[in-house]
GUVOZA-903955 format. One record per residue (C-alpha): x, y, z; residue in one letter. Coordinates in pm, whole numbers, plus 50000, padded with zeros to 5 digits. Each point is the difference from the previous one (the first is absolute). Last residue first. Layout:
residues N
XYZa;...
This chain:
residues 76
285382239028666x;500505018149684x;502285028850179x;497885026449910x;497244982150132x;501254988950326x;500885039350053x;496435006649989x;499064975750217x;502505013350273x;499145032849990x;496354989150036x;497535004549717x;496825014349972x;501255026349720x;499165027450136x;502415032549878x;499495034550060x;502125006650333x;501925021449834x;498485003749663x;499735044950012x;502985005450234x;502484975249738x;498715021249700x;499955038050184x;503914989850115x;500954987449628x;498695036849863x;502265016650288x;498345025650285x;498114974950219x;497955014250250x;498885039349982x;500395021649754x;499755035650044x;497425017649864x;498295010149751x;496375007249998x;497555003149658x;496445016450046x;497104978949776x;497655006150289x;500344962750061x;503705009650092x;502704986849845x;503404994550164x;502994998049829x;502804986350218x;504035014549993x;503174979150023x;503215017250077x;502475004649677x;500935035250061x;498725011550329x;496705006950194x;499945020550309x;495775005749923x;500675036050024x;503004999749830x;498884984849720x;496945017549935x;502055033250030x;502404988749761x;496644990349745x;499314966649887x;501044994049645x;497404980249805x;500354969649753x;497354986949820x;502794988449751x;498385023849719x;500775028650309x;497075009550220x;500365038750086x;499875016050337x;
């Protein structure tokens, strides 16, 4: 396989088939401490917005109640 200028490489049919992936499914790059390079098919959220809400769900602590915050927004 060749790299294209985009990094870019085409997975062979075989590959594919094996692994039962189609156009436009999600794949994972996995690299191995011995410098070896997996892929596989992704797992989890599959959209760039899914992988942003997944990674700061249940990020925030802010100390404050519901209730407190909402009494701020509204200038009370």
């Amino acid at each position: 396989m060749r790299i294209t200028s985009k990094g870019q490489i085409t997975i062979p049919q075989q590959v594919r088939r094996e692994l039962g992936l189609e156009p436009g499914d999600e794949v994972a790059v996995i690299v191995g401490e011995d410098g070896t390079a997996r892929i596989i098919p992704a797992t989890g959220p599959s959209t760039r917005g899914e992988r942003i809400v997944a990674a700061l769900t249940g990020k925030a602590e802010v100390g404050l109640s519901t209730d407190e915050i909402m009494a701020l927004t509204r200038g009370e």
